[in-house]
NUPAMI-187908 format. One line per 10 residues: number of its first residue (from 1); their letters; for each residue x, y, z of C-alpha. Coordinates in steps of 0.001 Angstrom, whole numbers, padded with zeros to 6 digits. Each point is the difference from the previous one (the first is absolute). Layout:
<rs>
NUM = A = X:Y:Z; ...
</rs>
This chain:
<rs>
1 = XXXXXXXXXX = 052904:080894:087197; -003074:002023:000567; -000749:002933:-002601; -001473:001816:002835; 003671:000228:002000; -001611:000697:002967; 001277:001884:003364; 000498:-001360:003637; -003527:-000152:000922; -002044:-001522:002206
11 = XXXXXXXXXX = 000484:-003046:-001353; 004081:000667:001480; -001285:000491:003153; -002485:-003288:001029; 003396:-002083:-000270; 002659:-000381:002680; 002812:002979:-001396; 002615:-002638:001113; -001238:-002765:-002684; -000467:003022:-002286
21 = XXXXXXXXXX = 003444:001120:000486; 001669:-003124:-000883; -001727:-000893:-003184; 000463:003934:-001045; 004303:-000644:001039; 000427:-002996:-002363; -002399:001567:-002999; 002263:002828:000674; 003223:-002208:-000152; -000913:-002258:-002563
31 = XXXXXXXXXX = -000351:003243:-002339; 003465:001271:001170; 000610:-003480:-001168; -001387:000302:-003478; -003148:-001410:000183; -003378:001483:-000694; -002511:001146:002796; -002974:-001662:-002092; 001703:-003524:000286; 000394:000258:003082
41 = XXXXXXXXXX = -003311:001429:001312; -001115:-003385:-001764; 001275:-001904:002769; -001409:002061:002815; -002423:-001668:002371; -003130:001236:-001020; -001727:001815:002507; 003455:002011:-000074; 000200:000963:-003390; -001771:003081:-000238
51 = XXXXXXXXXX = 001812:001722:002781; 003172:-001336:-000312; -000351:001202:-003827; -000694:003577:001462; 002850:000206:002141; 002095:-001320:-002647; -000846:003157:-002479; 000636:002086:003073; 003671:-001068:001137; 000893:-000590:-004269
61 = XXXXXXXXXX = -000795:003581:-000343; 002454:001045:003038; 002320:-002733:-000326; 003346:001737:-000952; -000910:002800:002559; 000117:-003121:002314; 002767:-001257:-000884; 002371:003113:-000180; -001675:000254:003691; 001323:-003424:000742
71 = XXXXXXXXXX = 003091:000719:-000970; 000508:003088:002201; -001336:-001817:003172; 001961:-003305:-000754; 002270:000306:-002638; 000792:-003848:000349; -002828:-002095:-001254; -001883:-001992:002032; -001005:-003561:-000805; -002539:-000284:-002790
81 = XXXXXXXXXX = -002821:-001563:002215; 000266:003254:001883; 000867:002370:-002866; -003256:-000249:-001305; -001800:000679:002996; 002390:003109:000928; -000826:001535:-003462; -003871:-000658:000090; -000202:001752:002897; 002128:002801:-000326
91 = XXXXXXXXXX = -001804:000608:-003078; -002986:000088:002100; 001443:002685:002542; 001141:002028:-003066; -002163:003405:000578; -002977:000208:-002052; -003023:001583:-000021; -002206:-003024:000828; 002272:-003125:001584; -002149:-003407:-000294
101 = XXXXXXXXXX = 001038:-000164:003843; 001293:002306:003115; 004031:-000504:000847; -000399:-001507:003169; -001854:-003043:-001604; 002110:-000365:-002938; 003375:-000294:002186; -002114:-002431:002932; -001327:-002454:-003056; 003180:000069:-002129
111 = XXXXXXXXXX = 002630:-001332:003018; -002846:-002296:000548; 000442:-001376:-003279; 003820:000386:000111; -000424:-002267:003093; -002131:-002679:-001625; 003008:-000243:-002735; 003210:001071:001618; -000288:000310:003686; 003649:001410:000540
121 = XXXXXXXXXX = -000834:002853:-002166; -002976:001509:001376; 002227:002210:002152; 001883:001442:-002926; -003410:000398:-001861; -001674:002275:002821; 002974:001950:000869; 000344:000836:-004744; -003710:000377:000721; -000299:002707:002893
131 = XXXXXXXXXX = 002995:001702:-001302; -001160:001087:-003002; -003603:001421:001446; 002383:001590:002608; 001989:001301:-002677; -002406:000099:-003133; 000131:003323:-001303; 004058:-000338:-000405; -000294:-002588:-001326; -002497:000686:-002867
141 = XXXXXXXXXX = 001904:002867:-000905; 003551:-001828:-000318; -001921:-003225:-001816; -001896:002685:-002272; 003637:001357:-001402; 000472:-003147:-002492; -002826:000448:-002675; -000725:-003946:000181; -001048:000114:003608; -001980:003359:-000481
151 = XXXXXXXXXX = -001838:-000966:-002934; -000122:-003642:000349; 000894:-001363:-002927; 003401:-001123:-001755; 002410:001922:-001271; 000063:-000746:-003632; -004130:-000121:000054; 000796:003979:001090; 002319:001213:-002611; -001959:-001419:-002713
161 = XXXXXXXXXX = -002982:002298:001080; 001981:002653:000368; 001302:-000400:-003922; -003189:-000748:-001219; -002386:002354:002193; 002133:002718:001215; -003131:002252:001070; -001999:-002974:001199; 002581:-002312:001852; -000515:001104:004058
171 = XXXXXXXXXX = -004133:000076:-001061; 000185:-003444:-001367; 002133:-001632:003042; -002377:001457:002544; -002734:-001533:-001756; 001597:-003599:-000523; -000085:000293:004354; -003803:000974:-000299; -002844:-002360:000738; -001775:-000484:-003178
181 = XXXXXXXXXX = -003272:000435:-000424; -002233:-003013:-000849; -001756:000151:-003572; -003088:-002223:-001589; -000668:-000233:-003553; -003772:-000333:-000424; -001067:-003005:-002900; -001044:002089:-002614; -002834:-002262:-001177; -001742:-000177:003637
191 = XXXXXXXXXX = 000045:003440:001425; 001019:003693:-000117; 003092:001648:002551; -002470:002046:001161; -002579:-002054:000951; 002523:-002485:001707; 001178:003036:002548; -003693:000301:001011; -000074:-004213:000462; 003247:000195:001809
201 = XXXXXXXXXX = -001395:003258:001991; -002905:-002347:001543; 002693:-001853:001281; 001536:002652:001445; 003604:000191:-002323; 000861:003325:-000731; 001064:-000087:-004035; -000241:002135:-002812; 000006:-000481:-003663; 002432:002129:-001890
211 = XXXXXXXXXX = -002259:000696:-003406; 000610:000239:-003673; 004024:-001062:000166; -000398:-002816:001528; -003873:-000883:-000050; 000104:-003127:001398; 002410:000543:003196; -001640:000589:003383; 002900:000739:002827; -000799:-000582:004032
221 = XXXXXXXXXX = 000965:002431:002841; 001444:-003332:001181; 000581:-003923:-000734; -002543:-002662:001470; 000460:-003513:-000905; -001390:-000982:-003544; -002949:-001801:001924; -000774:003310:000891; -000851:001178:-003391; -003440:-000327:-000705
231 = XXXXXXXXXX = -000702:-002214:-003052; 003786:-000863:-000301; -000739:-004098:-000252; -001836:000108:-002703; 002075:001950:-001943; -001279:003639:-000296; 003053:001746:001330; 004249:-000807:000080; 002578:001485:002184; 002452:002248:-002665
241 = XXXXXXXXXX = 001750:003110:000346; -001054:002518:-002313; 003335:000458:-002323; -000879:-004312:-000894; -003468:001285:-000851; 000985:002335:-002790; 001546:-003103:-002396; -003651:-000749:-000607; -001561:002771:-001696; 003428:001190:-001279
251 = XXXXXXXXXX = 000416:-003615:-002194; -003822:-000283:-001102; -001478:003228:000016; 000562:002768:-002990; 003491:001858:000579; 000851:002525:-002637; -000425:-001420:-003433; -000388:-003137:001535; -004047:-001212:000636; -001035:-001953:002694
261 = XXXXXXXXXX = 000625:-003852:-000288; -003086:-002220:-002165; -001885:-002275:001809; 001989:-003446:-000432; 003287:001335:-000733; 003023:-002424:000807; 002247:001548:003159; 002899:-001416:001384; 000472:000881:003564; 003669:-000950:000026
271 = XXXXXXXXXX = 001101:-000143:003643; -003476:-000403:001476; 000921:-001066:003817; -002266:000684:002260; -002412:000590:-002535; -001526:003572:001004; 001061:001365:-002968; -001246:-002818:-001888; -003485:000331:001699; -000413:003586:-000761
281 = XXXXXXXXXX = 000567:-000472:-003557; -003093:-002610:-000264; -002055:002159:002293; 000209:002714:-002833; -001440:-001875:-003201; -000015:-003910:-001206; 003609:-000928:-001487; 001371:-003000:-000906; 002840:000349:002481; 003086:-001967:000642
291 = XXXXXXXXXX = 001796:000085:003506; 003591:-000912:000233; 002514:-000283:003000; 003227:-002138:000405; -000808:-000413:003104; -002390:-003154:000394; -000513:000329:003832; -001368:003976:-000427; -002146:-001098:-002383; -002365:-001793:002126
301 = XXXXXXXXXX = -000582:003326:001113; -001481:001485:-003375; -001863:-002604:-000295; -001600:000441:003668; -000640:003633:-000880; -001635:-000548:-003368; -002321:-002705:002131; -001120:001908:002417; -000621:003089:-002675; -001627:-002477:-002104
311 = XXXXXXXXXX = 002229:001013:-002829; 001618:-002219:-002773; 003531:-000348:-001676; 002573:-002081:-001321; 002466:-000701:002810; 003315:-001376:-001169; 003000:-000301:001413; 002796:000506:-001945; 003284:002952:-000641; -001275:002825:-001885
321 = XXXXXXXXXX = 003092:000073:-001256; -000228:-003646:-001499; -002633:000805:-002462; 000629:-003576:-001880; -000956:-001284:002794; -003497:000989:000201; -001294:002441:-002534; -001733:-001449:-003129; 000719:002757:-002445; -003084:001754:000085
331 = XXXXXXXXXX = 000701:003525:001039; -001056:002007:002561; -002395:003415:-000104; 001397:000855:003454; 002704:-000874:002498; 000354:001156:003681; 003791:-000353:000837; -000225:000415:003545; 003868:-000743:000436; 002169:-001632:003015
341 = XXXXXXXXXX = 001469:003423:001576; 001650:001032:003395; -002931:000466:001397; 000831:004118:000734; -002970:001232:-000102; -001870:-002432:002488; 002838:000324:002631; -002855:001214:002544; -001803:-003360:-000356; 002792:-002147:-000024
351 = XXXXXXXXXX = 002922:002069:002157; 001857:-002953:-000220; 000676:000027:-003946; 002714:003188:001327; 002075:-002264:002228; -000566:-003296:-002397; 001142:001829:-003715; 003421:000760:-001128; 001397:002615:-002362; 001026:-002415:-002223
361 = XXXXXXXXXX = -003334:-001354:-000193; -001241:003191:-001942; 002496:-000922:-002642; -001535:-003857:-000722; -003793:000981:000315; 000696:002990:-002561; 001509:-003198:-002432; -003039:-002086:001036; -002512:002965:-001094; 001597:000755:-003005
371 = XXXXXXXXXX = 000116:-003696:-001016; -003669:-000756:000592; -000489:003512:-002104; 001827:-001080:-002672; -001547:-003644:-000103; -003774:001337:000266; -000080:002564:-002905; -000366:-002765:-002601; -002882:-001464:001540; -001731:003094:-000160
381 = XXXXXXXXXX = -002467:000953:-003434; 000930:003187:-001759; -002063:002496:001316; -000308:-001550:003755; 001173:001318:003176; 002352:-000860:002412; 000358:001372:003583; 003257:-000543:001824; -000650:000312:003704; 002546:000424:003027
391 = XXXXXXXXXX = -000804:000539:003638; 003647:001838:000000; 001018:003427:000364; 003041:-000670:-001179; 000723:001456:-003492; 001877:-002821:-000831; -002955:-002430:000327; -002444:003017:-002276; 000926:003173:-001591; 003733:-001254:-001024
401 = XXXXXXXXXX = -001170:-003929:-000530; -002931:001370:-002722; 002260:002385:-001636; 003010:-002245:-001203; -003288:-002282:-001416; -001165:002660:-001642; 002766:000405:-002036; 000717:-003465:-000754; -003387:-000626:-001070; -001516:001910:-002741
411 = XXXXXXXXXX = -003235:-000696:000066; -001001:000698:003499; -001462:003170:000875; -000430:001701:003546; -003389:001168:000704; -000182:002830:002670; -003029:-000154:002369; 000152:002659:002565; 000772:-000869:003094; -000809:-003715:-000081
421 = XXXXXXXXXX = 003492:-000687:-002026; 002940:000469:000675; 001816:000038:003369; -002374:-000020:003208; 001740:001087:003072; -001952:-001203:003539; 000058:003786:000954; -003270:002041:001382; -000450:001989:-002835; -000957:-002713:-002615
431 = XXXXXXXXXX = -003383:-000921:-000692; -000738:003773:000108; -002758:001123:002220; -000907:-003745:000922; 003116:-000213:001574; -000094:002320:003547; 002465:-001050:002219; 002091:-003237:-000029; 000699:-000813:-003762; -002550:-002707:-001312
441 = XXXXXXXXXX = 002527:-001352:-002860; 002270:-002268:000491; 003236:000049:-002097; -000711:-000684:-003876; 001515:000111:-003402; -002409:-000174:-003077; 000909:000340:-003926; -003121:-000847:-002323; 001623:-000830:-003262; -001570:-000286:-003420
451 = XX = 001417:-001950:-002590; -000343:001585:-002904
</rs>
């Protein structure tokens, strides 16, 4: 799935809406379904992808609002060629301040789809259809009582932000339903932030770069296609949102008592896939670095990104957890534990991950974390670093997970850096006064940990 999570554009509207419609319905009911959006974006036609991937963000992000609708209009489900369709476009009637298309067209090009499919129920879907603009505002306002349909997400996913953010929870939720913005990381060794707004300013892309806290991120007024990006072929700028850039500099440069990293030290990079992270690290000084996923297929995809970077490592794949199986002994001067996670704090690029996770999930990736955790620290030198990375803002997968390490392991020590560490909410007011309007983080956890 594209970084960039992009909004119906133009791109939505050089398509027939009808073909759109239908690909959007079975993305939308294969996630009901279980399965992830990215999967099956990977099996859109081409020339499709990018808008269908649009409209697919849009109706995720209002999907229980659609389907409490649904269930007020026809409380007895209609067949699941046609239930797709229904939701997808009531999603798309649902008032908003800028609808990817006008009512009229939405309700003409979904019954033609319906038609294409199910012929007998194209009736039923026009009259659900021209009810609820006829009777919209009711509507909204009796879906809106049940906190799933008004803030779009599941019930459990709710209460757990309400325990573990109490001040924050309603902020958070409306930015989950927020278009994110899209962020580069400039190659450190090839060019400046600042000089890459001007480049990208001659092209006529809006950006800025957002300074000293994050000195190599550049953010855009709005996405364009990679092949927009001037010199992004060969290598002088990534697509990553600014809370991934901060594992960089936080893991090799001086925090605290720590100093910054020597030329050549060894660094595991234990859950590498994709391989931004991984990237960053080698853009910021020469290290003898080792890149590990269990996942053999993502891994193609670190090595792509190192390639086109024209960056080296050791790519392995292989458990973390398994360290007989592929660590020699020698230890490491720094690990990046970049740890599998609910995915929480990205919900705005991936608004599928809501409908797709369970509560009980929270439960086996906190037993995953603290496993890797606990099988790392011995690879590590006395006197290295480790930083344990989430892209949750659940306390579960952070705060609490560090904590109950803390006190089983002696020897680690937390080092505090302001406002890089810690827990990053995706709210306006981080990244301080680089951050006007929409927030530019995503969703992070990050504990730098010194063993001592």
């Amino acid at each position: 799935m594209s970084s960039s999570s992009s909004s119906p554009s133009s791109s939505a509207q050089s398509a027939p809406l009808q073909r759109l419609i239908a690909q959007v319905a079975d993305a939308v009911q294969a996630v009901r379904g279980g399965r992830s959006l990215t999967d099956l974006l990977a099996r859109c036609p081409a020339e499709l992808r990018p808008a269908t991937q649009s409209l697919s963000f849009y109706v995720l992000r209002l999907l229980a609002s659609a389907e409490g609708a649904r269930v007020l209009l026809a409380p007895k489900p209609p067949p699941p060629k046609v239930e797709g369709l229904l939701l997808s476009a009531l999603a798309l009637l649902w008032p908003a301040e800028a609808a990817p298309y006008d009512a009229h067209t939405v309700v003409d090009q979904t019954v033609s789809a319906v038609r294409k499919r199910l012929p007998a129920s194209a009736g039923f879907v026009n009259a659900v259809l021209r009810r609820f603009l006829r009777e919209r505002e009711a509507i909204v306002a009796a879906v809106q009582a049940d906190p799933v349909a008004r803030y779009n997400h599941p019930a459990w996913w709710i209460e757990r932000l309400q325990q573990d953010w109490p001040e924050q929870w309603q902020d958070i939720l409306a930015a989950n339903n927020q278009h994110p913005p899209m962020s580069l990381r400039v190659h450190a060794r090839q060019g400046s932030a600042a000089a890459y707004v001007q480049r990208l300013a001659q092209q006529g892309i809006a950006a800025r770069a957002l300074g000293d806290w994050a000195p190599q991120a550049v953010v855009l007024e709005r996405a364009v296609p990679v092949t927009a990006l001037p010199g992004f072929a060969q290598g002088e700028v990534s697509v990553q949102d600014v809370a991934a850039q901060l594992a960089g500099p936080l893991l090799v440069q001086a925090q605290g008592e720590l100093p910054r990293l020597p030329e050549h030290a060894r660094v595991l990079d234990a859950c590498s896939a994709p391989g931004g992270k991984t990237a960053h690290i080698l853009e910021l000084g020469d290290f003898d670095l080792t890149a590990l996923d269990s996942d053999a297929r993502r891994l193609s995809r670190v090595q792509d990104n190192l390639a086109r970077l024209r960056l080296r490592a050791r790519v392995q794949a292989a458990d973390a957890r398994q360290t007989a199986g592929w660590w020699n002994g020698e230890r490491f001067d720094a690990i990046l534990l970049d740890a599998p996670c609910s995915a929480s704090g990205i919900v705005r690029r991936h608004p599928d991950v809501r409908w797709l996770r369970r509560d009980s999930d929270i439960a086996q990736l906190a037993q995953i974390q603290a496993e890797l955790l606990h099988a790392l620290w011995p690879t590590l030198k006395p006197g290295g670093r480790l930083l344990y990375a989430t892209c949750s803002v659940f306390k579960t997968e952070g705060q609490q997970q560090i904590d109950a390490f803390l006190q089983r392991q002696t020897d680690a020590k937390l080092i505090e850096v302001s406002g890089l560490s810690g827990h990053l909410l995706p709210l306006a007011d981080n990244g301080g006064e680089a951050a006007p309007g929409p927030a530019v983080l995503d969703g992070f956890y990050y504990a730098l940990l010194a063993k001592t």
